[in-house]
C-alpha positions in Angstrom: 47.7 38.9 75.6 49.5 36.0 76.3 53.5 36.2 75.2 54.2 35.2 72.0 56.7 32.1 71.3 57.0 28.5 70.2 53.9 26.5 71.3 55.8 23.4 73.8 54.3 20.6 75.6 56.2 21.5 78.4 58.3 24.9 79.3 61.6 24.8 77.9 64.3 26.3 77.7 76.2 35.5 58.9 77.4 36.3 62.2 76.7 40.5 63.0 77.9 42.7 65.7 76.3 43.3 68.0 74.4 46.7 67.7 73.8 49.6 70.5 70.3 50.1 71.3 69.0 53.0 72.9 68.6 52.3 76.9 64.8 52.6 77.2 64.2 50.5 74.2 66.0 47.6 75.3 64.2 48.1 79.2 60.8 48.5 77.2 61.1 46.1 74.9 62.5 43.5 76.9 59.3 43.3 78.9 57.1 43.9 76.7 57.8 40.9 74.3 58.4 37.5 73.9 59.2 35.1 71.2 56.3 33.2 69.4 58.2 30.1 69.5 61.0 29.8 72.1 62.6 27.3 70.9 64.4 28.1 67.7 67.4 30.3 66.9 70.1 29.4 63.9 72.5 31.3 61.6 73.3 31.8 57.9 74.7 28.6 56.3 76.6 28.9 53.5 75.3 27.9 50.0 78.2 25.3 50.1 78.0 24.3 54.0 78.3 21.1 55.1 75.1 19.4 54.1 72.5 18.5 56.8 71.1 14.8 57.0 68.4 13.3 55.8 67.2 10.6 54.0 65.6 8.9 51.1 62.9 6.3 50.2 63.5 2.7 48.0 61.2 1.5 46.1 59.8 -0.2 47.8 58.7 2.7 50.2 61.7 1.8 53.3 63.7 5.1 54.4 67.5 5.1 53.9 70.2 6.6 55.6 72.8 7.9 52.5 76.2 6.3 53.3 77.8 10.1 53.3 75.2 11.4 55.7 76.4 8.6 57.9 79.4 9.8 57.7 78.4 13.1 58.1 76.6 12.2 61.2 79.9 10.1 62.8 81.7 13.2 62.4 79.4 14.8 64.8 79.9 11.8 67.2 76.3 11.0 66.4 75.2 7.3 65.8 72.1 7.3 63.5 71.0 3.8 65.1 71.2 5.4 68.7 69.8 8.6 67.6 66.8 7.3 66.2 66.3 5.4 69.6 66.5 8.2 72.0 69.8 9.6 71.5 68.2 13.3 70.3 67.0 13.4 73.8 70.4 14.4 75.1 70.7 18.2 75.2 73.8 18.6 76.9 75.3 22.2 75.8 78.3 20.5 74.5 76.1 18.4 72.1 73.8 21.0 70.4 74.8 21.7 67.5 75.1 25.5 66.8 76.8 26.8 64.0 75.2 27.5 60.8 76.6 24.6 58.9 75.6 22.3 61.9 72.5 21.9 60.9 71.6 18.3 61.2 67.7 16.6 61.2 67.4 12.7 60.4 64.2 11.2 60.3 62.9 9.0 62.6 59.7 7.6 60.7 56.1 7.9 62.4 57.9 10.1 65.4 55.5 13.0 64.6 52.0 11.1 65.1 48.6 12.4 65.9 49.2 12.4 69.6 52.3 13.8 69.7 51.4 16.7 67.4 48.4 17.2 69.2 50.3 17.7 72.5 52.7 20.5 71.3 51.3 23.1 73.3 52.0 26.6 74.3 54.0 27.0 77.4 52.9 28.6 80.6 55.6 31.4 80.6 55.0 35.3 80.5 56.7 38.2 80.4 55.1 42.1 81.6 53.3 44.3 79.2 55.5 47.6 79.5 55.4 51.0 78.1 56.9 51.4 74.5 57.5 54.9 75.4 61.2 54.9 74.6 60.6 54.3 70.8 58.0 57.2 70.1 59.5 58.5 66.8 60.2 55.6 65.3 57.3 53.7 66.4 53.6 53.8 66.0 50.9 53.9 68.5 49.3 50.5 69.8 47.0 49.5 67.1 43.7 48.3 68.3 43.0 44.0 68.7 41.6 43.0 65.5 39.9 39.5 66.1 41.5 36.5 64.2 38.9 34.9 62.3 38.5 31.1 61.8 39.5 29.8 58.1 37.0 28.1 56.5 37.7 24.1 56.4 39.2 22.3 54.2 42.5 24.8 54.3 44.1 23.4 51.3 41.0 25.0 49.5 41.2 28.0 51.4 44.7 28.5 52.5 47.0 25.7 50.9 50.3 26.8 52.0 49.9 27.2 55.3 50.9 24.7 57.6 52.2 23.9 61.0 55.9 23.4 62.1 56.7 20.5 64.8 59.9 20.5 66.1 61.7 19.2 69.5 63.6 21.4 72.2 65.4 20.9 75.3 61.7 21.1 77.3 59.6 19.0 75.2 58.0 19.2 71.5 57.2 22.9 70.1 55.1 23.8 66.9 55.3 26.4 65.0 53.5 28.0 61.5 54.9 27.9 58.7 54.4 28.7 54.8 55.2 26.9 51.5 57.4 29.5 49.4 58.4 29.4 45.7 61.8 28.4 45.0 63.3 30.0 42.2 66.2 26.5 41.1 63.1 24.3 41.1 60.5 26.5 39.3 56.8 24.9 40.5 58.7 22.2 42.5 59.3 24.0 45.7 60.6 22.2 48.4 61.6 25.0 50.5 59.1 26.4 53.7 59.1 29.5 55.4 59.3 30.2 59.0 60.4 32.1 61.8 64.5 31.6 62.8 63.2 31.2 66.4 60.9 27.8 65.2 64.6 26.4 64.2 67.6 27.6 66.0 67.2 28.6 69.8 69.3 32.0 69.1 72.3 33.0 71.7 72.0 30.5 74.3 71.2 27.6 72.2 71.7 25.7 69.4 69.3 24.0 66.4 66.1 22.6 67.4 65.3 18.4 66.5 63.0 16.2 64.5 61.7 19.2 62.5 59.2 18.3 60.5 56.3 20.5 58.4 52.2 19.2 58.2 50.4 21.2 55.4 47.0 21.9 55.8 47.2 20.4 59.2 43.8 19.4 60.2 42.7 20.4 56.8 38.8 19.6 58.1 39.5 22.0 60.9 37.7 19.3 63.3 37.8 19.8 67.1 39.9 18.8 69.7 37.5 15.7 70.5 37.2 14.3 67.5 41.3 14.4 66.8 41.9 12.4 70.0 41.3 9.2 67.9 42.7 10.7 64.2 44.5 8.8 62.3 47.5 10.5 60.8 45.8 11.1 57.3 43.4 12.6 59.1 46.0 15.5 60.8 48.5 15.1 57.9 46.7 14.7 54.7 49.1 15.7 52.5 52.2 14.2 54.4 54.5 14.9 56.6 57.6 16.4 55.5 61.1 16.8 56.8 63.6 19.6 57.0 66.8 18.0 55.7 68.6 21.7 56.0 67.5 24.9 57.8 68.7 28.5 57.5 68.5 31.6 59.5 70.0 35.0 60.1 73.4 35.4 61.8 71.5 38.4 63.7 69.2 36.0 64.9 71.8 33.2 66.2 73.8 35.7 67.9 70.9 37.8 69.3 68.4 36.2 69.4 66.2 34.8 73.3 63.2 33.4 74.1 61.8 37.3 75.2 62.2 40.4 74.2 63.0 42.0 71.2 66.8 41.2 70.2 67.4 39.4 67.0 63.7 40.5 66.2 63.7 42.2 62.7 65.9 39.1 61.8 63.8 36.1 63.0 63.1 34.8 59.9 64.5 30.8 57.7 63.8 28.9 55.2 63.5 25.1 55.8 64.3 22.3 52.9 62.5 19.7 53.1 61.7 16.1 52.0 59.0 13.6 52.3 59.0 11.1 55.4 57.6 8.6 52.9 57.5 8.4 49.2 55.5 11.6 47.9 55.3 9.6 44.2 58.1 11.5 43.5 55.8 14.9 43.8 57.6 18.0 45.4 56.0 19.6 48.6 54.7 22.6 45.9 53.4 19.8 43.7 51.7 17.9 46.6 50.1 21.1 48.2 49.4 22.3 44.6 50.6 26.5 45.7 53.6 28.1 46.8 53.8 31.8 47.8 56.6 33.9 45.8 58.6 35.9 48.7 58.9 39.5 48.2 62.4 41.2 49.5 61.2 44.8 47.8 58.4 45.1 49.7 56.4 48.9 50.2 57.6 50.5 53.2 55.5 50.3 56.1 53.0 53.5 55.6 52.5 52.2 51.5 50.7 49.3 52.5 47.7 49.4 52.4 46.6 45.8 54.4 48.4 42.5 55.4 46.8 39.1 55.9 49.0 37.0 58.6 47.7 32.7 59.3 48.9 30.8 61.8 47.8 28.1 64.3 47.2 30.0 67.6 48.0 27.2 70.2 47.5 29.7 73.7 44.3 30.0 75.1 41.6 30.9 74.4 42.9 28.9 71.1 43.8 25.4 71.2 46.3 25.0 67.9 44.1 22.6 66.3 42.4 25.3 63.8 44.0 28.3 61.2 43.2 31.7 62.0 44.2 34.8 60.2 44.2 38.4 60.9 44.2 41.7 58.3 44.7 45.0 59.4 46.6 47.8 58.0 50.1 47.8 59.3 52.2 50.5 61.3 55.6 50.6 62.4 57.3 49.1 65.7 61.3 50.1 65.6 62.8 47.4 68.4 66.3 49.5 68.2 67.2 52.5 66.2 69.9 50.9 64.2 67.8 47.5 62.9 65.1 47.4 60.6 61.6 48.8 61.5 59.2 46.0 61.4 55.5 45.4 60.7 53.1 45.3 63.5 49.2 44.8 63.5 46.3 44.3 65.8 45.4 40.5 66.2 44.8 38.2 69.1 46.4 35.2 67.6 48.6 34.2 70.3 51.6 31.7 70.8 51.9 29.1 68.5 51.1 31.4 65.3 54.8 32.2 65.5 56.4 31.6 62.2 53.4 32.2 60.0 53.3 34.4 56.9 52.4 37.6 56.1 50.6 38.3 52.8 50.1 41.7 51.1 50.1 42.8 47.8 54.1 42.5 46.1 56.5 45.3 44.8 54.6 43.5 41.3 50.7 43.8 43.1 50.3 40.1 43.3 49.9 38.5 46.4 53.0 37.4 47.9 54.8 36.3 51.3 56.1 39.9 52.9 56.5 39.0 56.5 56.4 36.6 59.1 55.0 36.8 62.8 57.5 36.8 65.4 57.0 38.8 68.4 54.1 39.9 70.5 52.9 41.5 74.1 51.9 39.0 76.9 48.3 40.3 77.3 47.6 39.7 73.3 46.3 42.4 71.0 49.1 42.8 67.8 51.9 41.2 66.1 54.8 42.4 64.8 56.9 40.8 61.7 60.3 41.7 60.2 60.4 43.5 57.0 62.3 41.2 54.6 64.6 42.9 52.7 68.6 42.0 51.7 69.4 39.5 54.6 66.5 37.5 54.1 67.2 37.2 50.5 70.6 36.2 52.0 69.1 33.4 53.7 66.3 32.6 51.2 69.1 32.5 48.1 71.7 30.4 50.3 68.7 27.3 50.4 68.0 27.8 47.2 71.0 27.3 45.7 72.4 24.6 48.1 69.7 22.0 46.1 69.6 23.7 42.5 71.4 20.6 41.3 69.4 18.0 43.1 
């Protein structure tokens, strides 16, 4: 199976301690994984962080830039004007931005178009498949490849808050999946998506990713690659295209976190905000999409649960990131390093590019709900593994949350 990390045109390149793993874990793992998206690694913000930028329609549809985000953005040494032009493009080290209250994402209208989202591909980069030997115990044997199956067009009848995550890194535009969550300030007017950290924040040797930007129900037809070549942008983006105007992640996952390997792992999870790149009719994301997933941070423990469905947009062959899939398979347990969580894993060939997508299974309450989300996955295909979402992700989840409760 191919590795597992952010789908790119081109190959690209709170805070925790850091813990002790066991020797063979870290040599097994290290080789054995890789990142569903590559490209993404960011921290916990706090609720009352600096606030990231973003930007709001008139009347009579034209986007404005706030006069405090400007501000905002100057204090960065970032000219909006020049930014829009180009400007992103520079990623010297000592311009990307890193720190969890960093977190900075203007829009640049009709950047994401058909093409261009079309193009975000899966890079060419592997890792080994090794021996998990050195976690017997704690881990579970291999499960067997379940085969993702196709959902059924349109998605937003069959799958309405799934979606795809676009975003630009140092080595060319990435995409990601992604899922539209409940929001507990804005009670059926969620604005909030759900993701993995690595689709936002590039982890340990990097900084927050640019122009990130959700699509639900991308390709909602599920038509072929042919026939998107001359799509219009309702056609890919039917319901919109929506940016993030703040992020969030796991400290665990800023420090930690790589582009391989396991580290940062049971923490790659965020939560996006986001806001409509044109007027919405002054619908939320939940209103426009018409679902949102409730998040549950109590799930079962691994051997209680009885099934999980995970969707994403495979984008490495033999997939071409055009179409959903899902997967559902009973999960078992994959333990990265003794001291962090145990996290989900199940068969599924899905492969890079699904990174980021949710997890459903049956709540602490028995209702369907969000419980995981993919992250991590051996080169020669086969499974996925998810983090189990328990206090810091509530961390992360509550933070976004609370940041827009007044807005």
């Amino acid at each position: 199976m191919r590795s597992i990390r952010p789908s790119s045109h081109a190959s690209r390149g709170g805070r925790a301690r850091r813990r002790n793993s066991p020797v063979l874990a870290v040599i097994a793992l290290a080789s054995a994984l890789a990142l569903t998206a590559t490209a993404c690694e960011s921290g916990d913000a706090t609720a009352d962080g600096e606030a990231s930028a973003s930007a709001t329609a008139s009347d009579d549809g034209k986007l404005k830039i706030p006069d405090d985000i400007r501000d905002r953005l100057r204090e960065h040494g970032i000219d909006i004007d020049k930014w829009k032009n180009g400007a992103w493009k520079n990623w010297d080290r000592d311009d990307w931005l890193r720190e969890a209250n960093e977190y900075i994402n203007p829009i640049i209208e009709g950047l994401w178009d058909p093409d261009r989202m079309r193009e975000a591909e899966e890079p060419d980069q592997g890792v080994d498949d090794s021996d998990l030997s050195g976690d017997q115990g704690v881990t579970d044997p291999t499960p067997e490849p379940v085969e993702a199956q196709a959902v059924p067009p349109s998605y937003h009848a069959n799958a309405p808050t799934a979606g795809k995550v676009f975003f630009d890194s140092p080595g060319g535009s990435a995409v990601c999946s992604a899922t539209v969550v409940k929001d507990p300030a804005h009670p059926g007017k969620s604005n909030l998506v759900w993701t993995a950290g690595h689709c936002v924040h590039a982890g340990k040797k990097g900084g927050w990713y640019r122009n990130i930007a959700f699509v639900p129900s991308y390709n909602d037809d599920g038509k072929p690659v042919a026939a998107l070549e001359n799509a219009t942008r309702e056609d890919v983006a039917p319901y919109g295209v929506w940016w993030g105007d703040w992020a969030q992640t796991s400290d665990q996952w800023i420090e930690q976190g790589g582009s391989t390997g396991g580290d940062g792992a049971p923490y790659d999870f965020a939560v996006i905000h986001v806001t409509p790149e044109k007027g919405s009719g002054g619908k939320s994301l939940e209103e426009m999409v018409g679902s949102a997933l409730p998040v549950d941070f109590k799930a079962p423990a691994v051997p209680q649960v009885k099934s999980v469905t995970a969707i994403g947009y495979p984008a490495a062959p033999p997939y071409d990131g055009q179409k959903l899939y899902r997967c559902q398979d009973r999960p078992g347990r994959l333990s990265v390093t003794a001291s962090d969580p145990t996290m989900y894993r199940i068969g599924c060939t899905m492969t890079g590019g699904s990174s980021g997508g949710g997890w459903v299974a049956a709540g602490s309450d028995g209702k369907p709900a969000l419980v995981s989300n993919t992250s991590i996955g051996p080169v020669t295909s086969g499974w996925l593994a998810g983090p189990r979402l328990g206090g810091v992700a509530k961390g992360v989840y509550d933070s976004v949350s609370k940041k827009f409760a007044g807005r």
